[in-house]
Phi, psi and omega in degrees: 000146179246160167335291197290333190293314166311336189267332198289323183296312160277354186253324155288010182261332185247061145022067215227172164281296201223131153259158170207189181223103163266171185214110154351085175208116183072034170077001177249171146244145086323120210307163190228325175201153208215128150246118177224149177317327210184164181300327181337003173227169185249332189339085180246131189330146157084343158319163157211199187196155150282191204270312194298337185252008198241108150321313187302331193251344160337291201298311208293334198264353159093021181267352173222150182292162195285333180246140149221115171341275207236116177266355165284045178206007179242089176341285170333297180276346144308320164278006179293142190271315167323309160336311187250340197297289263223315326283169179269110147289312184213177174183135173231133177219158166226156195273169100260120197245137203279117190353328206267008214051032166284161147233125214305306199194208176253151175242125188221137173231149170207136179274173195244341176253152167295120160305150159217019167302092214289355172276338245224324177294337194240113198265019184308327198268338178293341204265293184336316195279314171296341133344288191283343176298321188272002164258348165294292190303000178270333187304298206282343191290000000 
């Protein structure tokens, strides 16, 4: 399995528009690989935000919950401009961290709509895939 296929994998699995993989770098995140439903997003590889405008980092500093259903009923992701920007509806994220325990970036899923998927609570497959995404990126280093 490869990079696009986990995010393509995880992103039918949370029913979600778009997965990606971001990577920590210099205060920003940058996407590093993008799986989407549909044309329906400007989101693309090599895009970034500063830490401060990113969800991805949001989620890793615990300041937006790791799931959040509907981000209008979530403060944090509401002041986000990414919020209305992408838009954002829901989100689920998890880090990756890399064997030595850095954390590379993030496995991130996002809805363009608020959610009520009770699957979206078990953040198992999520984990499972940022495992293998953080043994791929150790691959590549």
């Amino acid at each position: 399995m490869s990079i696009p296929s986990a995010l393509e994998t995880v992103r039918s699995y949370y029913d979600m528009d778009v997965a990606y993989l971001s990577e920590f770098v210099d205060g920003t995140c940058v996407m590093r690989a993008v799986s989407v439903a549909s044309d329906a997003t400007n989101l693309r590889v090599g895009d970034w935000r500063p830490f401060e405008e990113a969800y991805c980092r949001q989620v890793y500093e615990e300041k937006i919950p790791a799931i959040v259903l509907d981000t209008s009923k979530c403060l944090k992701a509401r002041e986000l401009d990414v919020t209305r920007l992408l838009p954002i509806g829901s989100h689920v994220g998890v880090p990756v961290r890399l064997e030595n325990d850095d954390v590379y970036g993030m496995l991130c899923c996002l809805g363009h709509k608020p959610t009520d998927m009770d699957h979206l609570v078990d953040l198992s497959i999520l984990h499972t895939i940022s495992e293998f995404i953080a043994e791929q990126v150790g691959q590549m280093a």
